[in-house]
N, C-alpha and C positions, 0 to 999 in steps of 0.2 A: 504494500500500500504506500501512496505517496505522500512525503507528507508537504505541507505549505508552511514555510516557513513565516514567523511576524516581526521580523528584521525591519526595523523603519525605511521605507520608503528616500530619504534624505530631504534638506531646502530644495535643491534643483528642481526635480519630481513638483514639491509643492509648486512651485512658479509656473510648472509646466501643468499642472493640474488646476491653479486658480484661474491661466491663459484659455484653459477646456473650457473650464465653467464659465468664464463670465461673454466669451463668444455662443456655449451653445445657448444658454440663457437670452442674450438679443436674438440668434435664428429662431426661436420659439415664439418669442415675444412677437418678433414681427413673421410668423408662419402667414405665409399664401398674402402676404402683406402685397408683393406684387400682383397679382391678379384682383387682389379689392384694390387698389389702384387702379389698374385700367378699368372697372365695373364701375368705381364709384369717383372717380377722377374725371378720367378719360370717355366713362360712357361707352365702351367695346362693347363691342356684339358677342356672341357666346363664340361662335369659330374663333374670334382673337382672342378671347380666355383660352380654351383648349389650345391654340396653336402657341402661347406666351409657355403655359403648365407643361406643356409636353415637348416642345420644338427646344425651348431655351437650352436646360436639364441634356436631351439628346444632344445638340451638336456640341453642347460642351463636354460632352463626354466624350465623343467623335475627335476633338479637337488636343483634349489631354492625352489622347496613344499617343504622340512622340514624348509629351511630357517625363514618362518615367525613365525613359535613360539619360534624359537631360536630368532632372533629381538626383538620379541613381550616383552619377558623378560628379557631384557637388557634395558643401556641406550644406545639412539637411536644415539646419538654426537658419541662417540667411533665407533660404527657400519657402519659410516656413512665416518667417517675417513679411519677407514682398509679399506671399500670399493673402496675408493677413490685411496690408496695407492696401494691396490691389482691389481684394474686396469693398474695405471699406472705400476707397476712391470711386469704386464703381456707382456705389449705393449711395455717397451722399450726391453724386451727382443729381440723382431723383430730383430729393427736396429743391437744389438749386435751381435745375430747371423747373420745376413747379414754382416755384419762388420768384422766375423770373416769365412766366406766361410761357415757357417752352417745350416741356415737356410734352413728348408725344409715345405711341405705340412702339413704334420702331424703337427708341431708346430702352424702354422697358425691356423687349427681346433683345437688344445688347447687353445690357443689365444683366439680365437671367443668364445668359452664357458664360459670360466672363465670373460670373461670380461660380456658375459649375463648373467651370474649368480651373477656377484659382482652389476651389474647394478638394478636387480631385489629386492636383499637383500637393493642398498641403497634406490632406490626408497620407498621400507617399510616404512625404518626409516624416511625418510625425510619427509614423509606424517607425521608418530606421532608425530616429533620433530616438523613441523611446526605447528601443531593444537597445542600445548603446547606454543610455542614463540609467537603469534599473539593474540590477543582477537577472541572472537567466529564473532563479528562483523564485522573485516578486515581481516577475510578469503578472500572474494573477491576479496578487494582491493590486498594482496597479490600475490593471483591466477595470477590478472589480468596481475601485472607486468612479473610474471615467465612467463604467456603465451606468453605476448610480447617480452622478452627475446627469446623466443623460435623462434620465428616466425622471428625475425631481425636475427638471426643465422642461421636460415634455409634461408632465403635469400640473406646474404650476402657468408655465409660457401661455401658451393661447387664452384663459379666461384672461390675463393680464391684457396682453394683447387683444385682445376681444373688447372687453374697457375702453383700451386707449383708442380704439379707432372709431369704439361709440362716439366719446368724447371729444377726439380733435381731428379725424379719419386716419387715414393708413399713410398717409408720409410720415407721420411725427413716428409710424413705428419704425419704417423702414429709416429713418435717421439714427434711431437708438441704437436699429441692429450695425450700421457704419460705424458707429461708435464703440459696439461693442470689440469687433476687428482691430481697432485701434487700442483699445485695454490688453486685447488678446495680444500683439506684436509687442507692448510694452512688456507684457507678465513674460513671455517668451526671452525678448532682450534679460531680462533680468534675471533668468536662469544662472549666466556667467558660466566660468569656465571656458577650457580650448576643448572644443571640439576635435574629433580626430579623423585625420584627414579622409577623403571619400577615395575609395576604390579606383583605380586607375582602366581606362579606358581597354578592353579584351585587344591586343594589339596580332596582325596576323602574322606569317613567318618569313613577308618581307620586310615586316616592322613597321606597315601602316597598319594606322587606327583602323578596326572594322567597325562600321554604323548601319551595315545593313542589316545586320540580322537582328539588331538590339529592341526594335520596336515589337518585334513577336518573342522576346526572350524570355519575359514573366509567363506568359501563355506555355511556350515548351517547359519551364523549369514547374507551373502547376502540372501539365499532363503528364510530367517522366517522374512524377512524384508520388509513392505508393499508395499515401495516405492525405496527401492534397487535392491528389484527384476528384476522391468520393467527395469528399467535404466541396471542393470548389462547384461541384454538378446540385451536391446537395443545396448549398447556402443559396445559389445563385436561383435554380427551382423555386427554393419555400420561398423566398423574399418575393420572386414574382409574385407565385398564389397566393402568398396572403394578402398584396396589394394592389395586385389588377383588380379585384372585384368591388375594391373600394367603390369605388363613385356609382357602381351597382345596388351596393350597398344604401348610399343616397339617397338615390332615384325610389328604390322601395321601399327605407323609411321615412323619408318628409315628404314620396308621392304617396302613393299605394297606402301605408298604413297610417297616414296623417300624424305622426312624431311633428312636433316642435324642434324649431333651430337648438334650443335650449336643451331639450332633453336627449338630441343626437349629441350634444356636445357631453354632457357628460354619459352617455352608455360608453362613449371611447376616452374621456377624460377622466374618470375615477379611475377604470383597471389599472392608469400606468403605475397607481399606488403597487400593483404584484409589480414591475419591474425594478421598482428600487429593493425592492424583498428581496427576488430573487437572485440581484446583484449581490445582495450582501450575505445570501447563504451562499454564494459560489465556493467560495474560499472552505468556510469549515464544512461542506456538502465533498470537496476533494479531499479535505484533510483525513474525513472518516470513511468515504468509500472507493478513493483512487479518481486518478481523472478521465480514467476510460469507461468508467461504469457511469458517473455523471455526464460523460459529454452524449455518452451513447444515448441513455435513458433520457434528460432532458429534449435532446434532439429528436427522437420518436416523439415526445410527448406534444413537442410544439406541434406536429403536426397533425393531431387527432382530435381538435377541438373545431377548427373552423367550419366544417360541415355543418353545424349546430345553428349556424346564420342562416340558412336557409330554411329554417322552421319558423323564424320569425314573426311573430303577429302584433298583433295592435294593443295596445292598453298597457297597464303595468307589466302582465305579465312577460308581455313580447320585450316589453326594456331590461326587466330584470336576468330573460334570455340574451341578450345581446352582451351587458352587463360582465353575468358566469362566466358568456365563452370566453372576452376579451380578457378577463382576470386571470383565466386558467392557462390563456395561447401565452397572454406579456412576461408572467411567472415564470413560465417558462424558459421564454426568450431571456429574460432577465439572469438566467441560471447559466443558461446553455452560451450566451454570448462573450462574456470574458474570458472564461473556459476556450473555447474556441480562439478567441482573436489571442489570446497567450501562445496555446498549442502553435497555430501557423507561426507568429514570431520565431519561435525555438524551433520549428522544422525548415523555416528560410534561410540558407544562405544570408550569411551578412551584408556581402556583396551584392546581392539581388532583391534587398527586401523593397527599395523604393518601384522596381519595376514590378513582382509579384502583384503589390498591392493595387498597382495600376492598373494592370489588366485584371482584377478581379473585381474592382469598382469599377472599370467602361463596359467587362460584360455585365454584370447585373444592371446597370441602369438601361444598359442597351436593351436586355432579356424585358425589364419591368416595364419597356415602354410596348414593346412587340407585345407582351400579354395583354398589357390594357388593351390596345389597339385590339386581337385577338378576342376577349373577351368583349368589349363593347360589341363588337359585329356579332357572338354568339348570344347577348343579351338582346340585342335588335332581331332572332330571328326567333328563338325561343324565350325570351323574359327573363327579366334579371333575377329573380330566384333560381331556374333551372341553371343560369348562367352559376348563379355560385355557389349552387351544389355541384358543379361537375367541377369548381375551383377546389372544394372541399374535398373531394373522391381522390382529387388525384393529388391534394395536399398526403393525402395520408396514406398514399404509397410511395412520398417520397424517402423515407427510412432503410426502404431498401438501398438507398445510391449513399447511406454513413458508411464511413470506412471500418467494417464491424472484423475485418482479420488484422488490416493494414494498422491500424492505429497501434497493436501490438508489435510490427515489425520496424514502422518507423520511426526511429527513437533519437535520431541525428538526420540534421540537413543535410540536404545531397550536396558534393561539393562542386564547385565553381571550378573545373581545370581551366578556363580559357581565362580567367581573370588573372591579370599581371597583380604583383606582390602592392600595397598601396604605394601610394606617394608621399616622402616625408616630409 
């Protein structure tokens, strides 16, 4: 059995964990802040909400594949900074031009990209830079607190948020969230320390740089990987199903079953209370039964609730159904996610963690935009219930694609032969 060890975390960690919270706290704050801007701003017709929600997200995800070998060979603090900065620069741009009679559509969809693409590039970094700041040991414990950080912001963020744009509309949030960017790059800056130096460019054996193969590199080292494989088919699957059927989900309770804005917001705003739970049992849930018995059993488990949405009906009882599922699926997730994003860390290459991450965050956004698309046209021919019952069926076969032999075999990162020695 493994145990987790509760070796302090260190200052650095905190800076680099207060930088988490007080950015993911503004992205909550101002959640779908853009799109009630163009709705309640700008006055967009529903095609420019979907194409703003779905197009931005996509091509900046499109746009971040070369990003991760550009990260991969840097240091990851600077990367991590600009990112930071870039965002906010994008975002306050909003309020200016609002502020100055200019804002329009078009800018919003710049907006939304540039801030998926600066988001995608820091995620990289902050995966290598954190597997560098922590021992291999307090990965978890690390995870565990981000996770919970995440989850107290996804539950407190949007009512907040929701308020302020009663109050004063949705730039004054989308300013916040600029702002928070800017906390985040200061908290970050004040890490301190030298970083150590990044990975030197895979050089061939006439002793040019090779750049062709780097942008499919994270992709080859997840599929040559025993126990990354499963995990990258499996994560990349459940993230779609659980959130394609969203806006299905909608549609059939503020149409179909007549729910209030109100009481949709809390059937999905109390459960994320199970995620800070479940984060915080991660840690002594490995300590007493190994990490292969938690990641396995959490992982099955997230997948066997969301069928249950599809029973759905009207009055209390149909909320307190919504309510159950959502407690039991985030609880879950809550368990199962630091666990996981630890494991990857310690089974990456050092030298490859910025690009791994990278193609694991452009397929999943790429996958969750296909399902939505996918799923909306199956809810348009058979009805959004049928639609996400068959999200549900095929949620909970996806268990079979966990790495249920490999997780046992893979016990060290595969190693990098083509990576030259670092740079001093």
């Amino acid at each position: 059995m493994e145990r987790v060890g509760a070796r302090p975390l260190g200052r650095p960690f905190g800076w680099l964990w207060a930088a988490y919270a007080v950015s993911t706290f503004g992205t909550w704050l101002a959640f779908d802040a853009l799109p009630l801007t163009a709705v309640l701003v700008l006055h967009s017709a529903a095609a420019q909400v979907s194409l703003l929600a779905a197009a931005g997200p996509a091509v900046g995800a499109v746009a971040a594949v070369p990003l991760g070998p550009w990260v991969e060979f840097r240091r990851k603090r600077p990367v991590m900074i600009g990112a930071d900065l870039l965002r906010c620069a994008a975002l306050l741009s909003v309020p200016i031009a609002y502020a100055c009679g200019r804002l329009g559509f078009a800018q919003l969809l710049l907006v939304s990209v540039v801030v998926s693409g600066a988001q995608i590039a820091f995620r990289s970094a902050n995966g290598a830079f954190l597997k560098t700041l922590v021992p291999p040991g307090s990965l978890l414990a690390a995870g565990s607190r981000l996770e919970s950080t995440t989850w107290t912001a996804t539950l407190v963020g949007p009512p907040l948020g929701g308020a302020l744009v009663g109050l004063f509309g949705p730039v004054p949030t989308v300013l916040a969230d600029a702002v928070s960017y800017l906390l985040s790059a200061l908290g970050i800056r004040a890490v301190g320390g030298r970083e150590a130096p990044p990975p030197a460019r895979p050089a061939r054996p006439d002793g040019s740089r090779s750049r062709g193969g780097e942008l499919l590199d994270g992709w080859r080292y997840i599929l040559d990987h025993a126990a990354l494989r499963p995990l990258f088919l499996n994560t990349v699957l459940v993230g779609g199903l659980i959130l394609a059927p969203a806006p299905l989900l909608v549609v059939l309770m503020l149409g179909d079953l007549g729910f209030s804005p109100w009481q949709y917001g809390l059937a999905f705003g109390a459960p994320c209370v199970g995620g800070l739970v479940g984060a915080r049992l991660s840690r002594p849930l490995v300590g007493r039964y190994g990490r292969r018995r938690v990641l396995l059993t959490a992982g099955t488990l997230r997948a066997c609730f969301s069928l249950g949405l599809a029973f759905v009906g009207p009055g209390t009882s149909g909320l307190l159904l919504v309510v159950a599922v959502e407690l039991a699926l985030i609880t879950c997730m809550g368990v199962f996610n630091p666990v996981f994003a630890a494991y990857r860390l310690e089974q990456t290459d050092t030298a490859r963690v910025a690009r791994t991450l990278t193609a694991w965050t452009v397929t999943s956004r790429a996958a969750l935009a296909a399902l939505t698309a996918l799923w909306g046209v199956l809810a348009g021919l058979t009805g959004p219930r049928t639609a996400i019952a068959a999200a549900g069926l095929l949620l909970a076969a996806t268990p079979v694609l966990l790495p249920w032999r490999s997780l046992d075999t893979a016990s060290r990162p595969a190693p990098a032969p083509e990576t030259a020695a670092p740079r001093g």
